[in-house]
N, C-alpha and C positions, 0 to 999 in steps of 0.2 A: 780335419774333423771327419768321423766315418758318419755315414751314412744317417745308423741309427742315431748317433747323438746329435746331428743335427736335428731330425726331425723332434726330438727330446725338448731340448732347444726352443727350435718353433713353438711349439706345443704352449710350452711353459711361459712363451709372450702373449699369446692368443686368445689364452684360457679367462674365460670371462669373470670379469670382477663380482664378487658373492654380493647380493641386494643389500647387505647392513651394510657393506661399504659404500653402496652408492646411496644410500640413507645419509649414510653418517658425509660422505663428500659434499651432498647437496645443502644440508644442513649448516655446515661448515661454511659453504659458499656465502647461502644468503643470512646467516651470522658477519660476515666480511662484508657484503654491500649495504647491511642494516649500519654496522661499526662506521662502514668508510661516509655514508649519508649523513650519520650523527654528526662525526666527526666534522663535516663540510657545513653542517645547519649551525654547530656553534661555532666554527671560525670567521663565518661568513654570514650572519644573519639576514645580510638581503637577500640573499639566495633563497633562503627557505622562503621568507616574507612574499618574494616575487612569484615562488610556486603557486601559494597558497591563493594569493590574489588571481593568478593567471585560473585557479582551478571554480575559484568563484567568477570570476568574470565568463569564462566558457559555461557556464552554469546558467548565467544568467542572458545567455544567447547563445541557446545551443543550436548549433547551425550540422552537426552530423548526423547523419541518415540512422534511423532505427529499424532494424532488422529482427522478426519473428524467427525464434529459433527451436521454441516451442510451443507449437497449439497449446498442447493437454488435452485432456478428454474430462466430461463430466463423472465424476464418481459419485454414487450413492452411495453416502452415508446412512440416513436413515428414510424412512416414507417422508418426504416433503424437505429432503436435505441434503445439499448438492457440495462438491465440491472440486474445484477446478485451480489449476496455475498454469499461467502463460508465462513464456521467460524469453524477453529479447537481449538483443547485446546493439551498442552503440560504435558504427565501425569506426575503425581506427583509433579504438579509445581501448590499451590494453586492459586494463581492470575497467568492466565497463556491463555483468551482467546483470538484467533488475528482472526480479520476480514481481509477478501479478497477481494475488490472491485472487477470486471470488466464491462468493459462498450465495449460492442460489436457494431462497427459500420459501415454500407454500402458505401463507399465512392463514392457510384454513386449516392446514395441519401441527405450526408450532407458531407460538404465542412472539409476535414479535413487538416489542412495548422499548421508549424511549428509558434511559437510567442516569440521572441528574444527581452528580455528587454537589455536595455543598463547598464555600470555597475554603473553609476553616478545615475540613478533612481531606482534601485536596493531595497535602502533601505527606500523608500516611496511608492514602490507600490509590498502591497501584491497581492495573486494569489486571494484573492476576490474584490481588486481596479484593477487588470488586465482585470477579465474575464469584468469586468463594463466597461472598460471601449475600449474593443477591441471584446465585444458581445459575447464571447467564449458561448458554453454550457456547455463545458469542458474543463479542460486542467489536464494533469499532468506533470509533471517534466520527463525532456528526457535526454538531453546529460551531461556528465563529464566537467568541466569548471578549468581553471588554476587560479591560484593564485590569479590574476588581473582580477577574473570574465568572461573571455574569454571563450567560447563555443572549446573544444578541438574536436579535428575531422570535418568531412565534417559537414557544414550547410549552407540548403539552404532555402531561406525564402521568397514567392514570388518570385521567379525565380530569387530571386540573392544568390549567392553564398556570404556567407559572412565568410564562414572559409573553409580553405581548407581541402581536406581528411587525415589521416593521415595513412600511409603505415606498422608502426608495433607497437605491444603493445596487451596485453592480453585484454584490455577493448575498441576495437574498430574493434571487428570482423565482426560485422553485421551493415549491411548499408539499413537504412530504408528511402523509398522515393512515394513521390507520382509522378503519368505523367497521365494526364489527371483525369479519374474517377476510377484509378484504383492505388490499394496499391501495393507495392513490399517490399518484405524482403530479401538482398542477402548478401553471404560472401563478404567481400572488393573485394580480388583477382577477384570474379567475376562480380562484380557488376557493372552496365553501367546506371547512373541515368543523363545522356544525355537526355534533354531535360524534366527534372523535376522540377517543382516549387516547391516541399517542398522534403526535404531530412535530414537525420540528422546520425551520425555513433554513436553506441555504443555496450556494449558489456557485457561480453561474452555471447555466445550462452546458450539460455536456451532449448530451441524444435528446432531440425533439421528434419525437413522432416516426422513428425510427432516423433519422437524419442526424449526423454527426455534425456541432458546430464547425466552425472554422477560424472566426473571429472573435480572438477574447484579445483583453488588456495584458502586454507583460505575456505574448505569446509563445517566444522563444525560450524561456524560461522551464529549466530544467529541474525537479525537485521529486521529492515525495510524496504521492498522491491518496485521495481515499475518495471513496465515490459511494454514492447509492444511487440505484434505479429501480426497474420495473421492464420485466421481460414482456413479450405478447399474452403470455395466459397470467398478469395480474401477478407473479412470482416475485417476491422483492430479490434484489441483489446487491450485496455489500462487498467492497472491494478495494483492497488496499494492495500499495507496492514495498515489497522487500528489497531496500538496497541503500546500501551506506555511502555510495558513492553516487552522484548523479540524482535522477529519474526519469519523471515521462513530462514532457510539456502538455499542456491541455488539450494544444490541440491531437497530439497524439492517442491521449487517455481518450478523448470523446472517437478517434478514429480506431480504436480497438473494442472499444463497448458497445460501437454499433455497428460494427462490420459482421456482417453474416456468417453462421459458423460452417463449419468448421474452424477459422481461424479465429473470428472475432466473437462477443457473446450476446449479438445478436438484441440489443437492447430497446426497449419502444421508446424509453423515457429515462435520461440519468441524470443528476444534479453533482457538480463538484463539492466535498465536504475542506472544511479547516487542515489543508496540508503541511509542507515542510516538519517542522521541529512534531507539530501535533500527531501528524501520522501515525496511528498504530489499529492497531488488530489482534483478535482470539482468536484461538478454539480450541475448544474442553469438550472431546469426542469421543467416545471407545474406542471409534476405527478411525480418528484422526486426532492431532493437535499440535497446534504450530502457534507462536506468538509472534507476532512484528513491534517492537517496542520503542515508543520513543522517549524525546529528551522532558518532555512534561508531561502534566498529568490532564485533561482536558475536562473541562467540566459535565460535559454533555456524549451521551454513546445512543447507539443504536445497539440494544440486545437483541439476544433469540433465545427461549426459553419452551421448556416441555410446555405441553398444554395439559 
C-alpha cells in the first residue's frame, strides 16, 4: 500500500463518529438495558421484589454521607421575595441528586395567610387549580391531617379558628402564626397566638434559637421533606425538597436550615411540616416558577399572596 493510501486509510478509521450517531447508539443502548431489566423483573419476580425492598429499607436507615454540591445564592424576585436552591448528592448512591427549595419572605411586604381546602374538594383541586384559583404566589403543604382529611392541630384561617390546638404529641411542638405584619414561631407551652389571623401547629422542632436539633424519632430515615421557619429579621421561610428518589433525614434538613450562610440558610427557628407522599411546593412568579408535586392532595398550605 503507498504511502498516500494509507494515510487515506487511517484517516477513514479515526474520523470521529457524527453526534446523531452517538445520539442514536446511546439511546439504542439504554433502550437494551431498559429491555434486558424488564425482561429479568418478569422472569424472576424476586429479583425486582428484593430491589425494591432493599431501596426501601436503605431509605429507611440512611447511613450514607450527604454532600453539598450546591450552595445557590439568594435571588430577588420581588421587594420582600427571595428565592434560593441548594442541591446535594448522596455518596455512592448513583442516582441520588435532591433539590432544596426555599422561598424567603417579608411579611410586612406580602400577605402570608394559611389556605384550608375542604375534604369533599380535595380530590378536584390540585395545588396548581388552588393557587389559580385563590391567587397564591406560593403555597406549600403545612399541617399533619387525620384520616378523614381533617387538619390535626391548631388552625387558624382568616382569623377563624378552624381546628383546635392540640396539647401533646411528638409532631405538634411548634406553633407557627401570623398577627398583624409580623411572623411568629413558638413552642405550644409557650405560645399565645391571641389575636392571630393565620396560625397553624406542627412539628418536630428542626432550628431552635438558631441551633439545629439532633435528636428526633425514626432519625435515619430518608424521605421528602417541607419545613417552615423564621430567619433573624422575622422573614418567614418555606422550604421543600425536589427528588423522587431518596431525600433528607431530619436531622440533616434542621442541619442545613441552620448552618450559617453561605452554605446553610441561616435559620433562628424552623418546624418540620407533613412530609413523604405529602411533600409539595409552588411558584407562580414572572421571574420564577417551579412546581414540586406530590402523590396527595393535602388539606392545609401555607400561601404568599400580593398585598
Amino acid at each position: 500500500m503507498l504511502n498516500g493510501e494509507w494515510r487515506t486509510a487511517t484517516k477513514a478509521i479515526v474520523m470521529p463518529i457524527p453526534r446523531r450517531n452517538w445520539i442514536f447508539c446511546l439511546a439504542a443502548a439504554v433502550a437494551v438495558a431498559l429491555a434486558l431489566l424488564g425482561w429479568r423483573a418478569l422472569n424472576n419476580p424476586h429479583w425486582s421484589a428484593s430491589l425494591v425492598a432493599r431501596f426501601v429499607d436503605e431509605r429507611q436507615s440512611e447511613k450514607r454521607a450527604l454532600r453539598l454540591i450546591d450552595g445557590g445564592q439568594w435571588r430577588r424576585l420581588q421587594d420582600g421575595l427571595d428565592l434560593r436552591w441548594l442541591r446535594f448528592r448522596r455518596q455512592g448512591r448513583w442516582i441520588s441528586t435532591i433539590g432544596l427549595a426555599a422561598l424567603r419572605v417579608d411579611p410586612a411586604k406580602l400577605a402570608v395567610r394559611m389556605v384550608a381546602v375542604p375534604a369533599d374538594r380535595l380530590g378536584a383541586l390540585d395545588m396548581e387549580a388552588l393557587a389559580r384559583s385563590t391567587g397564591a404566589l406560593a403555597l406549600v403543604n403545612a399541617s399533619y391531617f387525620e384520616p378523614d382529611l381533617k387538619a390535626m392541630g391548631l388552625l387558624i384561617v382568616d382569623g377563624e379558628t378552624v381546628s383546635p390546638p392540640r396539647k401533646e404529641g411528638s409532631l405538634h411542638h411548634g406553633v407557627f402564626f401570623i398577627r398583624g405584619d409580623q411572623a411568629f414561631l413558638q413552642e405550644r407551652t409557650d405560645a399565645n397566638p391571641e389575636g392571630a389571623t393565620q396560625a397553624f401547629q406542627a412539628g418536630p422542632w428542626l432550628v431552635t434559637d438558631g441551633a439545629a436539633q439532633r435528636h428526633f424519632r425514626n432519625a435515619d430515615l430518608a424521605t421528602r421533606r417541607s419545613a417552615v421557619g423564621l430567619d433573624r429579621q422575622g422573614r418567614v421561610v418555606l422550604a421543600a425538597t425536589e427528588t423522587l428518589t431518596g431525600g433528607l433525614t431530619l436531622p440533616e434538613l434542621a442541619d442545613w436550615l441552620g448552618a450559617l450562610e453561605p452554605k446553610g440558610l441561616a435559620l433562628w427557628r424552623a418546624i418540620n411540616c407533613d412530609g413523604g407522599a405529602s411533600t409539595q411546593m409552588l411558584l407562580r412568579h414572572r421571574a420564577a416558577s417551579f412546581t414540586i408535586r406530590a402523590t396527595v392532595h393535602p388539606p392545609v398550605y401555607v400561601g404568599v399572596f400580593a398585598r
